[in-house]
Structures are given as C-alpha cells and as structure tokens.
C-alpha positions in Angstrom: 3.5 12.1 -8.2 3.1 8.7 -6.6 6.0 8.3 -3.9 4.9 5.0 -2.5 2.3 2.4 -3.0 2.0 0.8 0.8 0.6 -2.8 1.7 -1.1 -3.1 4.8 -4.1 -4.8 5.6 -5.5 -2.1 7.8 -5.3 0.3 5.5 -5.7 3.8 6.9 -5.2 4.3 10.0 -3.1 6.8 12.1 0.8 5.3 11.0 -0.3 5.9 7.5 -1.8 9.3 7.8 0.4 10.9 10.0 3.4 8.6 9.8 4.1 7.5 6.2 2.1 10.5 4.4 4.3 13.2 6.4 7.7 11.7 5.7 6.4 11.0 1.7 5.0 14.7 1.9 1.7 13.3 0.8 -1.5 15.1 -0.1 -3.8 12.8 -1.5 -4.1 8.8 -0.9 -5.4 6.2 -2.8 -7.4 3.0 -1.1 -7.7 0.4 -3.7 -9.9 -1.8 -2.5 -13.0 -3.7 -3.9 -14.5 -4.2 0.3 -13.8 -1.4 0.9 -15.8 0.6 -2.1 -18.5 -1.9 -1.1 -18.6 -1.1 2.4 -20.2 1.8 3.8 -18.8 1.5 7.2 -14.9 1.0 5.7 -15.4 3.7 3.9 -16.6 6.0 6.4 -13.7 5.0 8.4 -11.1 5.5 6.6 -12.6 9.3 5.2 -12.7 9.7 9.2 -9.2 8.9 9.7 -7.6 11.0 7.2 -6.3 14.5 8.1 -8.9 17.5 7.2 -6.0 19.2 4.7 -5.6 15.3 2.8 -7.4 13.9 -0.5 -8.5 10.6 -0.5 -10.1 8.9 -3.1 -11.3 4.8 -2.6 -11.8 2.6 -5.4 -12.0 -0.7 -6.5 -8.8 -2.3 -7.9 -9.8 -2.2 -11.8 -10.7 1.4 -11.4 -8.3 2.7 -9.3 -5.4 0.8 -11.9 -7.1 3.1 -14.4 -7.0 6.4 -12.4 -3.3 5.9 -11.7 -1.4 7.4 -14.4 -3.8 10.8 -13.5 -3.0 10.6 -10.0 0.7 10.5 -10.6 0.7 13.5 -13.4 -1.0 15.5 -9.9 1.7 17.9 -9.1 1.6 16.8 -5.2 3.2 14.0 -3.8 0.6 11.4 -3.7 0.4 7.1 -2.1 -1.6 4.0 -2.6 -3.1 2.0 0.2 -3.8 -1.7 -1.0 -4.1 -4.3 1.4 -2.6 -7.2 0.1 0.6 -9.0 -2.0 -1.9 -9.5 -4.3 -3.8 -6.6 -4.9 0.0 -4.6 -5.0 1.3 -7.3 -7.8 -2.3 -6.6 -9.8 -1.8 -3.0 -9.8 1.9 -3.4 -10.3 1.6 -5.6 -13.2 -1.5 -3.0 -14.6 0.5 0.0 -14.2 3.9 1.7 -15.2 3.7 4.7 -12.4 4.9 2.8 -9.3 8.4 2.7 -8.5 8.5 1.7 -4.7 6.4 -0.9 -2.5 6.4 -0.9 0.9 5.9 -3.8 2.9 4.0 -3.3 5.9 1.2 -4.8 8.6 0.0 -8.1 7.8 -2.0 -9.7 10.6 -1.6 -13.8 11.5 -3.1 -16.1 9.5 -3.4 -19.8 8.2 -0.2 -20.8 6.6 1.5 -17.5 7.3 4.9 -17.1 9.4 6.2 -13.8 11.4 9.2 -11.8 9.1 8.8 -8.9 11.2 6.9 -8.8 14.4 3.8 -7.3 13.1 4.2 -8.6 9.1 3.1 -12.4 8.8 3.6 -13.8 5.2 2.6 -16.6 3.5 4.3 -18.5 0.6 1.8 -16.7 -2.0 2.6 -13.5 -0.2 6.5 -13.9 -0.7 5.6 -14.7 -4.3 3.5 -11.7 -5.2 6.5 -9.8 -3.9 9.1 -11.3 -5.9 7.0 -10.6 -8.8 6.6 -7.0 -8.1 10.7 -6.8 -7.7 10.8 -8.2 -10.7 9.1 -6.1 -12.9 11.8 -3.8 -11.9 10.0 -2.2 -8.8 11.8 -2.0 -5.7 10.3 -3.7 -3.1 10.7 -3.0 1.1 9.5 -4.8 4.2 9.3 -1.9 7.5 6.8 -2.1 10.3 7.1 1.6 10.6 8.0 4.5 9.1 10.8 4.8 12.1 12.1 1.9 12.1 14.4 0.1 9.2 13.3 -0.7 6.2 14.7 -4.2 4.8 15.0 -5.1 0.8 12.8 -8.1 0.5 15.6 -10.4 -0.2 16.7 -10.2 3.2 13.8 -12.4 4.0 13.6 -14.6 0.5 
C-alpha cells in the first residue's frame, strides 16, 4: 500500500530512507523521475543510499503512473519520491492510489520565496499543490519527519 507520495527535490537521501520510510513502515520506494532513469550516476546514487533490506524501483513519470496501482495492491507499506509540484500533480491527476502528499525540500530558485526554511516555492509550485488538494488528496508542507507538518493552506 502506498502510505505517502513525498516531494523533494533531492530525492533519496538519508531523511527519506531512514527518516520518513521508518515512521511510514516502508519497504519498497518509488523514484519517479525521467533524469533520474536517464542518468546513470543518479541512479547509482540513490540504489546506494537506500537501506540493504528496502525495494526501490526508479522510473520515468509515464511509467511509474502505470506501475502504481501494482505497487499499492503490494502487501507492504510502500512511498513515492518525485521531485517536484509538478511531477506530484501529474501523477496525482494520472492515478487514484494516492491519498497523502508530503511537502518537503525544495532548494532556492528564480521566482521562489522561503515557506519553511528549507522549502522555497514558487507561484506554479503553490498551484500544482492546490490542484493536488483538490482532487481530494490531502496535501502537507514538513521539513522533516520530526518536526510539524502544516496543511497547505496555512501558507495559501
């Protein structure tokens, strides 16, 4: 079952696969990413950062919206890693298995402004969200898995 589909722009690193995955009781991740399937060296990061006992499985965002519904019928807890608004509001609007978005690291940018100390959205980004909430989905800004999670329209 998918518990959580995650935005954050890193992706998998150590918050994710020993933060977030413990408290979700995950056992298998999902990176939906076109660069990253098209990168060797993303790829071999991320398979290096994942704990030896965890699945992972990357794919690019038109096939992993396809291998969803399979993943979620797995009988372990399970998450998605995508690293944008937009990539989570594609798979949202492709897919009727996630419930919950999480909010998470999004570095500086052009046209971006600070909502958390390590989550920078821009316009677009707030608009992708609001989409995803409504299509029903509940929607969460949190830095990390200890701290407070906020419902998006404490920042709308």
């Amino acid at each position: 079952m998918i518990k959580v589909l995650r935005i954050d722009d890193r992706l998998m690193h150590a918050q994710v696969t020993f933060g977030w995955a413990q408290s979700f009781n995950v056992k298998g991740i999902l990176i939906i990413s076109d660069k990253v399937v098209n990168d060797p060296t993303m790829k071999m990061a991320a398979e290096f950062a994942k704990p030896e006992s965890m699945k992972l499985w990357i794919k690019g965002v038109d096939d992993g919206i396809k291998s969803l519904t399979k993943l979620n019928g797995f009988s372990y807890n399970s998450m998605v890693l995508v690293e944008s608004p937009s990539v989570a509001l594609k798979v949202c609007q492709n897919s009727d298995v996630i419930k919950y978005v999480n909010m998470g690291g999004q570095r500086v940018g052009d046209g971006r402004r600070s909502i958390l100390e390590t989550i920078w959205l821009s316009d677009q980004d707030f608009s992708d969200l609001k989409a995803i909430e409504d299509l029903g989905i509940t929607v969460e800004v949190q830095k990390m898995i200890t701290d407070p999670g906020y419902p998006l329209k404490h920042f709308l």
